[in-house]
N, C-alpha and C positions, 0 to 999 in steps of 0.2 A: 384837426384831430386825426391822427391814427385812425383808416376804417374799423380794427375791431373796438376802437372806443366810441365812434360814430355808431357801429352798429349797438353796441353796450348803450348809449344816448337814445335809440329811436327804440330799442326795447322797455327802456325806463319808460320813456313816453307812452308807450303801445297800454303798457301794464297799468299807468297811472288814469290814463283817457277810458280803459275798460270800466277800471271800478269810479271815475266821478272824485277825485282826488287833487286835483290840482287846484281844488279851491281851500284846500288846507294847507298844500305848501308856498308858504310863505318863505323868506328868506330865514327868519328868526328860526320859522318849525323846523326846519331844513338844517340850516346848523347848529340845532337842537340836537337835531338827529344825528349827525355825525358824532359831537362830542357823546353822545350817549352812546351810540356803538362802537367808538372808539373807547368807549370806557370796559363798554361790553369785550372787547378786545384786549385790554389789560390784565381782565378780570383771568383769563389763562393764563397768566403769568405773575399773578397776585400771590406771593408768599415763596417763590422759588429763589433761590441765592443768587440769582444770574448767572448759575453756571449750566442752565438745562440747554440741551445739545438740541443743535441747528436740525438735526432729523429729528423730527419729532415721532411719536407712533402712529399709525395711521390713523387712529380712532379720533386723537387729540387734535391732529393736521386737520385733517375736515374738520372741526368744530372751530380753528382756529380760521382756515378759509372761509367758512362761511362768514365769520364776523368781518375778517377783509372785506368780503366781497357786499356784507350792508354799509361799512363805510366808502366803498367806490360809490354804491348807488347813490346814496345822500349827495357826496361831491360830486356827481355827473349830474345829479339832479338840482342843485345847485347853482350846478355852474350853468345849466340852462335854463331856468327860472333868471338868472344874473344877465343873461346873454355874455357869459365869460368861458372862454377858450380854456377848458382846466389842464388842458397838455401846456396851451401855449404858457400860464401863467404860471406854471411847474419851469418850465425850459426857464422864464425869466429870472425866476427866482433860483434858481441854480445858478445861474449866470452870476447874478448878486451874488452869491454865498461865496462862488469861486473869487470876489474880489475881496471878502471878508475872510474867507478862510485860505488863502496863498499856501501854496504847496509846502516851501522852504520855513512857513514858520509853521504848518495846522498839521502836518505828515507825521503820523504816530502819537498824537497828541488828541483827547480828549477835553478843550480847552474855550471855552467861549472867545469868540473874535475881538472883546474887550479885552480880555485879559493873555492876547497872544502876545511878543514879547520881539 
């Protein structure tokens, strides 16, 4: 892992050994937890047409970062309750996509790698 995701990993840790918590995450709680703040994370962008601009305003950004930044924890925390490498299983599965999605057919296309052509 990247040091600042090692260090993002031993402060998940630090915070969770403080408060006596690591007997509640379980794998399930845990990706519990992501899919709920990744829901929490949708929920800004619930009802907009898809055309709301990459700058957001500042007020909206933060609110939006923060929910990023409880879905990293989950998956850092996650991925070490798992003993899984989440950079590394990131790098791998990019890998795969790259042979799913091939440039010459996936390039400007919005298109599931079934139904590429």
């Amino acid at each position: 892992m990247p040091d600042t995701l090692m260090e993002l990993e031993r402060a998940v840790e630090a915070f969770v050994d403080e408060r006596d918590w690591a007997q509640f995450h379980t794998p399930k709680n845990l990706a519990m937890g992501v899919a709920i703040e990744a829901a929490e994370l949708m929920e800004h962008f619930l009802w907009s047409d898809g055309t709301l601009p990459a700058a957001l305003d500042p007020a909206r950004k933060a609110r939006v970062a923060q929910e990023i930044g409880d879905v990293l924890i989950y998956l850092v925390r996650l991925g070490h309750v798992l003993d899984i490498d989440v950079v590394g299983a990131a790098m791998d599965k990019l890998a795969i996509n790259r042979g799913k999605y091939p440039v010459e057919k996936a390039k400007g296309r919005a298109t599931k790698y079934l139904d590429l052509e």
